[in-house]
C-alpha positions, 0 to 999 in steps of 0.5 A, a space after each residue: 500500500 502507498 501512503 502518498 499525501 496531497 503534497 506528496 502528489 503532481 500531475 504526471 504520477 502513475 501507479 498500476 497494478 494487475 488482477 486476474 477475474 475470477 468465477 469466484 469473484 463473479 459469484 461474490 459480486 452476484 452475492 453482494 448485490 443481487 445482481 443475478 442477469 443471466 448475462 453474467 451468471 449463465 455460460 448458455 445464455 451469454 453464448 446466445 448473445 454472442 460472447 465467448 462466456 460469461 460476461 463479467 459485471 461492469 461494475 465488478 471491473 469498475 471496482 478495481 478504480 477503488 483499489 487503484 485509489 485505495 491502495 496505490 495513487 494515493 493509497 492509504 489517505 484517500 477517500 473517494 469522492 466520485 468515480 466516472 466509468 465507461 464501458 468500452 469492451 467487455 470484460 471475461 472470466 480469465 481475463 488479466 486487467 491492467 488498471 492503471 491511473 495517472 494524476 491530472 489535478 491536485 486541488 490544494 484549496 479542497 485537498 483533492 486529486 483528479 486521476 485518469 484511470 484505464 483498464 486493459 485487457 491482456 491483449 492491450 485492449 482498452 476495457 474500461 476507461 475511468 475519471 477519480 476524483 479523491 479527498 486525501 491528507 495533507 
């Protein structure tokens, strides 16, 4: 975990770090929020729309932006104000993310930083493309 403070950080820092999706990350996301489309939960019904398998959750990919933040750029004195996530390509079952961030804005008057954030997939291909914005300690 990084411990970055608001002084600490400047436009053009970068962290990043990978992660692999899991069937049993599916499941707990499915636990956790209810969310049981068959989109996401049935390799038949995925394969009828067209997808190799199962479609991961956008918002099971949008969740490493909390640990971008909360762990690496700032890490441990972030608090997340907001977070923009779009949607470019779907995300699979094995698929190898690549969530990488980088430092836009650091506001000193409301102690907060901006941060680009992108996922790739082990192909290079962008998945999910995200805006941060978090509160972090002087």
């Amino acid at each position: 975990m990084n411990h970055y403070t608001l002084a600490e950080l400047a436009p053009g820092m970068t962290e990043q770090f990978t992660v692999t999706v899991t069937a049993a990350m599916m499941d707990a996301f499915c636990a956790l929020t209810g969310d049981c489309s068959p989109i996401h939960m049935s390799e038949e019904y995925a394969a009828g729309r067209g997808y190799p398998g199962r479609v991961v959750y956008g918002m099971l990919g949008a969740s490493f932006f909390s640990t971008l933040a909360g762990v690496w750029l700032p890490g441990e004195h972030c608090l997340l104000h907001s977070v923009e996530a779009k949607f470019a390509k779907p995300i699979f079952i094995g698929d190898t993310l690549t969530v990488a961030g980088r430092v836009e804005e650091v506001n000193e008057t409301f102690g907060e930083v901006t941060i680009k954030a992108v996922i790739t997939n082990q192909q290079g291909k962008k998945v999910t493309r995200g805006l941060i914005r978090a509160g972090v300690a002087k």
